[in-house]
C-alpha positions in Angstrom: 108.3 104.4 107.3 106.6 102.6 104.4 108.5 101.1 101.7 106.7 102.7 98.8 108.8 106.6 100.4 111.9 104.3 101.2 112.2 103.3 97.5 111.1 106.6 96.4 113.6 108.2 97.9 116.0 105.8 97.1 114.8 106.5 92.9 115.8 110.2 94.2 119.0 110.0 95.7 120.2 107.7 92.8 119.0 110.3 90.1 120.6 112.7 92.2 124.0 110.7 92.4 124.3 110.5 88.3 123.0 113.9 88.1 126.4 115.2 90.0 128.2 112.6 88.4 127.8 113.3 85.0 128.0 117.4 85.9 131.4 116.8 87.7 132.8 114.7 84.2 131.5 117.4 81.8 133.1 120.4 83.8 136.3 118.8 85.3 137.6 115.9 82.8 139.5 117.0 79.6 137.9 116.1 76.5 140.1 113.3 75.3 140.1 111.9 78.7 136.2 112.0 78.9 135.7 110.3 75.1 137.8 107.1 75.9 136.0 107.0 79.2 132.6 107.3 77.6 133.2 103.9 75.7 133.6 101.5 79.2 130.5 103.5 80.8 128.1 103.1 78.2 128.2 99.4 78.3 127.9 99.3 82.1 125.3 101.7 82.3 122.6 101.0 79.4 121.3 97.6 81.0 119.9 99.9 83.7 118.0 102.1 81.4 116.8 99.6 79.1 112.7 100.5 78.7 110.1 101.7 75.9 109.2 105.5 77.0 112.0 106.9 74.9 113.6 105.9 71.7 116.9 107.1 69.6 116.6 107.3 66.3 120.5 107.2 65.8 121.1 103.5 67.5 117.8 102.4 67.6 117.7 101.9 71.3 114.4 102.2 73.9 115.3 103.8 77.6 112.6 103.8 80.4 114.9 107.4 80.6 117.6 108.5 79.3 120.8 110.0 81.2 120.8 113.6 83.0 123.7 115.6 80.9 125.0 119.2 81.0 126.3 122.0 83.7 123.2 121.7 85.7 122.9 117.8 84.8 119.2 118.2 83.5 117.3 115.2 82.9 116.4 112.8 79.9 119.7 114.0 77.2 121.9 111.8 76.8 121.0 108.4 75.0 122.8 105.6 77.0 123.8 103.4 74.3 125.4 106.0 71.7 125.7 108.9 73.7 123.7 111.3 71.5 122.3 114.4 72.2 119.0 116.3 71.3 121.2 117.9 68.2 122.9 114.6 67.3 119.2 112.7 67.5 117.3 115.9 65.2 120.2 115.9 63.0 120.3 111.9 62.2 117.0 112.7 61.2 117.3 115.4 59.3 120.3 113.7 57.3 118.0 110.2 56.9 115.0 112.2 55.6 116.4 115.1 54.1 119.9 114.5 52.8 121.3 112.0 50.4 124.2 111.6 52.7 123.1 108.0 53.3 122.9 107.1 49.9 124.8 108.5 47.4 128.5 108.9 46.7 130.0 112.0 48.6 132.8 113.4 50.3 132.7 114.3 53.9 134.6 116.3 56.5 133.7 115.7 60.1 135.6 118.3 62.1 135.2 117.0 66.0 133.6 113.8 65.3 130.9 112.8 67.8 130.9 109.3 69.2 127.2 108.9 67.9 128.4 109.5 64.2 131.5 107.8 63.8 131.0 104.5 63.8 127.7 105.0 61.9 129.3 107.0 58.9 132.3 105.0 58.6 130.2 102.1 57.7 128.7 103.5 55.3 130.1 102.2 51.7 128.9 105.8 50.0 130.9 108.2 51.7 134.6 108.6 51.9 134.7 109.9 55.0 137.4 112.0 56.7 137.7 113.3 60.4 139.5 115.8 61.9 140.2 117.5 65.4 143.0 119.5 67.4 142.8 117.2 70.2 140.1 114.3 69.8 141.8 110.7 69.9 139.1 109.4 67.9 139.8 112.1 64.9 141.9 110.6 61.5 143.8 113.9 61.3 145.3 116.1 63.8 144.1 120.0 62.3 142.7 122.8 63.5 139.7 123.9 62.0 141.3 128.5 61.2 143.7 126.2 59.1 142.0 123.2 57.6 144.7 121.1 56.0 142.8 120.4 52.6 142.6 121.8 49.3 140.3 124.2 48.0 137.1 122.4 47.0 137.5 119.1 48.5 134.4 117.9 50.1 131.3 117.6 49.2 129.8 117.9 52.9 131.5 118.9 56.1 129.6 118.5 59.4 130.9 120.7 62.2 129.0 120.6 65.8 129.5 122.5 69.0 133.2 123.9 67.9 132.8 127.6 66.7 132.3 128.9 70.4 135.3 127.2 71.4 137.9 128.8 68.6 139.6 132.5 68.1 137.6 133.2 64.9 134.8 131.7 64.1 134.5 133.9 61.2 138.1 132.7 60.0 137.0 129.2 61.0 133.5 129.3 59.0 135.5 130.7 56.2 137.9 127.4 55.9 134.7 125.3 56.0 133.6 127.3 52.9 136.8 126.9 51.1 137.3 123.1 51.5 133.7 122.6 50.4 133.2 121.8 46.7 131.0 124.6 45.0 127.7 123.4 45.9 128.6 121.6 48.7 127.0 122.1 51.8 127.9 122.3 55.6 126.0 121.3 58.9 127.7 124.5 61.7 125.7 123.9 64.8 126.8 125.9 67.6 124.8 126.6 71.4 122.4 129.3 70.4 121.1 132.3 73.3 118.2 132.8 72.4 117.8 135.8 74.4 120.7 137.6 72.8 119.8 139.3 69.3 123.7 139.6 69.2 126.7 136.9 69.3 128.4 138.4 73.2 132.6 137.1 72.7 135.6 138.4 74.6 138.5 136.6 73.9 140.4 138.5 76.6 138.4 136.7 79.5 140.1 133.5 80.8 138.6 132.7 84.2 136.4 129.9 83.8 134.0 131.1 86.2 133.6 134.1 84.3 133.4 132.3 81.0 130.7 129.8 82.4 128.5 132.9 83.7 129.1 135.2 80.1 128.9 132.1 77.6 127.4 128.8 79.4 130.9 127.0 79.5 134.2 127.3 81.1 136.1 126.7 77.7 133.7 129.4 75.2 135.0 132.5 73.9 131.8 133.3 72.3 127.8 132.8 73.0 126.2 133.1 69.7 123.0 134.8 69.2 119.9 135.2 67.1 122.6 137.0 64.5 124.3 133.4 64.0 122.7 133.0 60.8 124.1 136.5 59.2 127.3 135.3 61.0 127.7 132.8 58.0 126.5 134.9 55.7 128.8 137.0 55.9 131.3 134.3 55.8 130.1 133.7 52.0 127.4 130.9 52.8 123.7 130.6 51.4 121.8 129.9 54.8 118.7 128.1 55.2 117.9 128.4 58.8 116.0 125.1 58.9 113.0 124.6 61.4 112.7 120.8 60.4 111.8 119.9 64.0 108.4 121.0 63.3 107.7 118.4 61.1 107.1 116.6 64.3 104.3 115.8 66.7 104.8 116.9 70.4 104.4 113.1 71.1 107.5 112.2 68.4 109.5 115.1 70.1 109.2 114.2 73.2 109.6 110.3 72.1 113.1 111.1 70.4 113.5 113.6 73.1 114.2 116.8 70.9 114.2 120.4 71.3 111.4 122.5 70.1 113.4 125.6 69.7 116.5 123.7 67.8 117.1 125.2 64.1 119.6 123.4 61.9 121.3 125.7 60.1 122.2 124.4 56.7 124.9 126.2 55.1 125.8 126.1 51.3 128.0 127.3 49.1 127.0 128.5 45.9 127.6 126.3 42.8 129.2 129.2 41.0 
């Protein structure tokens, strides 16, 4: 047996190994759990990854590869060092080159802060920045985001990621966002999009979590939004501009930043009057 298909295989069974490992942490350990853990595997693991074939615009780090993430643990997602995702990488981006939010003084709401963001935004001198989650460890205040425990026109910006499909009413929810926002303020609402699915599919009745993970791509969703997402703030009040800024890239820059080609940031305002 030559050593060139022993080390092959050896590549293989390793890539395999994280592959389960990181599927079995996403779909078994509670969220809080999982974000404290994050923080002690990240240092251990990004020595191993260290390379110039990819590169994350949010912490600056190369990777010869990047880690396998998600239910089917599919390859090249998540950054080593800050833990960002394809979102979290287009989104830096979008926020560096099209967004003040780096430079002037603003307000901002981050409702289940992401580990790539956090530390990044509270840095920054500009912003007085505010986080909040039900259950996060990392979050300032304990709220949940059908009751937002602000003011009417507080915030100048509120970022909100990967939340909507997890809550009773996401109309309700959206609805908060708009009345904590300043009038002309504007929110970032990302949620999973199926983009085979002209209409959002929700059933707040269903509990299994097999049943949930085979209707809406995750154990804990209610909801699997579709191509209506977009009139689904609208008709929350919002001005939506259902950004394609990813094709600003090249192929080569997407695939350098590992992004997705089919990701639309939806950028939703609310009108200055």
């Amino acid at each position: 047996m030559s050593f060139y298909y022993l080390r092959r295989n050896c590549i293989f069974t390793k890539i395999l190994t994280m592959r389960r490992f990181i599927r079995f942490l996403v779909r078994k350990i509670p969220r809080p759990v999982l974000i404290r853990f994050s923080y002690v595997f990240r240092w251990l693991i990004v020595p191993f990854y260290r390379g110039n074939k990819y590169e994350c615009p949010v912490c600056g780090g190369k990777f010869r590869k990047l880690l396998p993430y998600g239910n089917k643990g599919d390859d090249n997602r998540l950054c080593p060092q800050c833990l960002s995702l394809e979102r979290h990488r287009l989104m830096w981006l979008y926020f560096k080159h099209e967004t003040s939010l780096f430079t002037e003084k603003q307000s901002l709401l981050h409702i289940a802060p992401e580990q790539p963001f956090l530390p990044r935004f509270k840095k920054l001198d500009n912003l007085d920045y505010t986080t909040g989650d039900l259950l996060s460890p990392i979050a300032d205040v304990k709220m949940d985001i059908m009751d937002i425990p602000f003011e009417d026109n507080h915030f100048d910006v509120v970022i909100c990621n990967h939340v909507l499909e997890h809550v009773e009413s996401d109309i309700k929810a959206m609805k908060e966002v708009l009345r904590v926002l300043k009038p002309g303020g504007w929110a970032i609402l990302q949620v999973p999009i199926n983009y085979n699915n002209t209409e959002t599919i929700e059933d707040l009745s269903i509990t299994d979590p097999k049943e949930r993970e085979r209707l809406f791509g995750q154990y804990d969703h209610v909801r699997w939004h579709g191509l209506d997402y977009g009139d689904r703030l609208r008709s929350a009040g919002f001005e939506v501009d259902e950004n394609r800024f990813v094709d600003s890239f090249s192929d080569e820059e997407i695939e350098r930043y590992r992004l997705r080609k089919n990701e639309t940031i939806f950028v939703a305002k609310k009108s200055p009057h």
